[in-house]
C-alpha positions in Angstrom: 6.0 65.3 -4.9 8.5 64.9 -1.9 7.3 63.4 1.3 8.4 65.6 4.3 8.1 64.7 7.6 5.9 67.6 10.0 5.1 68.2 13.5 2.2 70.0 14.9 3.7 72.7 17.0 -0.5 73.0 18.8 -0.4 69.4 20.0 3.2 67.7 19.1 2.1 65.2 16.7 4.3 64.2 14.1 3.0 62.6 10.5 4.2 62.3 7.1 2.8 64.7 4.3 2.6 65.0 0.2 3.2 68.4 -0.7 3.8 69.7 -3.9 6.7 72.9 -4.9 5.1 75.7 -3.4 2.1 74.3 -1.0 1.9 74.8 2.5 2.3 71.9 4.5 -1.4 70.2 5.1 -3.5 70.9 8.6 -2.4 68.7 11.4 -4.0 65.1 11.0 -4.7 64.7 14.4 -5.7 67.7 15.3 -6.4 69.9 12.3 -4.3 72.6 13.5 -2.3 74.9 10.7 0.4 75.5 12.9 3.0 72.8 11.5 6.5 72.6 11.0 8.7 70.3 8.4 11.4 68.0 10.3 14.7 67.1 9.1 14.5 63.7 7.5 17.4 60.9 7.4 18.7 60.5 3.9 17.9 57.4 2.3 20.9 54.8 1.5 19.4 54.5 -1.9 20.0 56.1 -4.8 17.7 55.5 -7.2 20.7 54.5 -9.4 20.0 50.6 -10.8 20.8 48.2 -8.3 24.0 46.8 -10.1 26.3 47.5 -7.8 24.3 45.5 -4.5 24.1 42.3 -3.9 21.6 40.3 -5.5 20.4 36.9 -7.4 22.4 37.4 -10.1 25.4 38.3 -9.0 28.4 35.8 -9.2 31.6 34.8 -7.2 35.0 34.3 -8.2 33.9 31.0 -9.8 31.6 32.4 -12.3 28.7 30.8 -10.9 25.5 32.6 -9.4 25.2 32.2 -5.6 22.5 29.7 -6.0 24.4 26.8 -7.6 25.1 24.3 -6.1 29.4 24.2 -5.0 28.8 28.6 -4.7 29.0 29.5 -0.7 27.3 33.3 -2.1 28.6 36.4 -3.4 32.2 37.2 -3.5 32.3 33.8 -1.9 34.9 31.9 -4.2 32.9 29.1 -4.4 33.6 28.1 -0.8 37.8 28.5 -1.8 39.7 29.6 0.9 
Protein backbone atom coordinates (compact mmCIF):
# COMPACT_ATOMS: atom_id res chain seq x y z
CA UNK A 1 0.00 0.00 0.00
CA UNK A 2 1.73 3.53 -0.84
CA UNK A 3 1.75 6.18 1.76
CA UNK A 4 0.65 9.48 0.17
CA UNK A 5 0.83 12.63 1.76
CA UNK A 6 -2.95 14.69 1.87
CA UNK A 7 -4.19 18.04 2.84
CA UNK A 8 -7.56 18.89 4.09
CA UNK A 9 -8.72 21.51 1.66
CA UNK A 10 -11.87 22.33 4.86
CA UNK A 11 -9.29 23.20 7.48
CA UNK A 12 -5.53 22.95 5.79
CA UNK A 13 -4.26 20.12 7.67
CA UNK A 14 -1.81 18.02 6.25
CA UNK A 15 -1.19 14.08 7.38
CA UNK A 16 0.05 11.06 5.95
CA UNK A 17 -2.39 8.17 4.81
CA UNK A 18 -2.40 4.18 3.78
CA UNK A 19 -4.51 3.78 0.94
CA UNK A 20 -4.83 0.95 -1.11
CA UNK A 21 -5.19 0.85 -5.49
CA UNK A 22 -8.48 2.28 -5.85
CA UNK A 23 -9.59 3.77 -2.29
CA UNK A 24 -10.38 7.15 -1.70
CA UNK A 25 -8.13 8.98 0.40
CA UNK A 26 -9.41 8.61 4.30
CA UNK A 27 -11.55 11.61 6.11
CA UNK A 28 -9.37 14.31 7.45
CA UNK A 29 -7.70 13.25 10.86
CA UNK A 30 -8.22 16.40 12.37
CA UNK A 31 -11.18 17.30 11.26
CA UNK A 32 -13.03 14.45 9.72
CA UNK A 33 -13.76 16.33 6.70
CA UNK A 34 -13.95 14.20 3.09
CA UNK A 35 -12.72 17.04 1.24
CA UNK A 36 -8.87 15.99 0.91
CA UNK A 37 -6.33 16.24 -1.65
CA UNK A 38 -2.99 13.99 -2.28
CA UNK A 39 0.35 16.25 -2.18
CA UNK A 40 3.33 15.74 -4.30
CA UNK A 41 5.85 13.83 -2.16
CA UNK A 42 9.86 14.08 -2.48
CA UNK A 43 11.30 10.92 -3.97
CA UNK A 44 13.26 8.99 -1.65
CA UNK A 45 17.22 8.60 -2.28
CA UNK A 46 16.69 4.92 -1.79
CA UNK A 47 16.07 2.39 -3.88
CA UNK A 48 15.21 -0.51 -2.37
CA UNK A 49 18.18 -2.09 -4.33
CA UNK A 50 20.77 -3.97 -1.60
CA UNK A 51 22.87 -1.54 -0.03
CA UNK A 52 26.15 -2.74 -1.76
CA UNK A 53 26.97 0.03 -3.36
CA UNK A 54 26.84 2.62 0.10
CA UNK A 55 29.00 2.90 2.53
CA UNK A 56 28.99 0.59 5.28
CA UNK A 57 30.91 -1.77 7.94
CA UNK A 58 32.08 -3.96 5.56
CA UNK A 59 33.30 -2.16 3.02
CA UNK A 60 37.17 -1.87 2.51
CA UNK A 61 39.89 0.66 1.41
CA UNK A 62 42.61 0.37 -0.93
CA UNK A 63 44.43 -1.70 1.62
CA UNK A 64 42.12 -4.52 1.82
CA UNK A 65 41.24 -3.98 5.28
CA UNK A 66 37.65 -3.08 6.74
CA UNK A 67 37.47 0.51 8.05
CA UNK A 68 37.59 -0.62 11.54
CA UNK A 69 41.07 -2.03 11.68
CA UNK A 70 43.23 -0.70 13.22
CA UNK A 71 46.14 1.35 10.45
CA UNK A 72 42.42 1.94 8.09
CA UNK A 73 41.57 5.93 8.26
CA UNK A 74 37.71 4.49 6.59
CA UNK A 75 36.36 3.84 3.37
CA UNK A 76 38.17 4.61 0.24
CA UNK A 77 40.70 5.89 2.72
CA UNK A 78 43.95 4.02 1.59
CA UNK A 79 44.77 3.13 4.89
CA UNK A 80 45.70 6.68 5.85
CA UNK A 81 48.24 6.69 2.39
CA UNK A 82 48.46 9.85 0.82
Amino acid sequence: MPIYEMRCTACGAESEALVKAGEALPPCPACGSTATEKLMSAPSALTGRASGGLPGPGDTGCCGHTPGHAGCAGPGSCCGKA
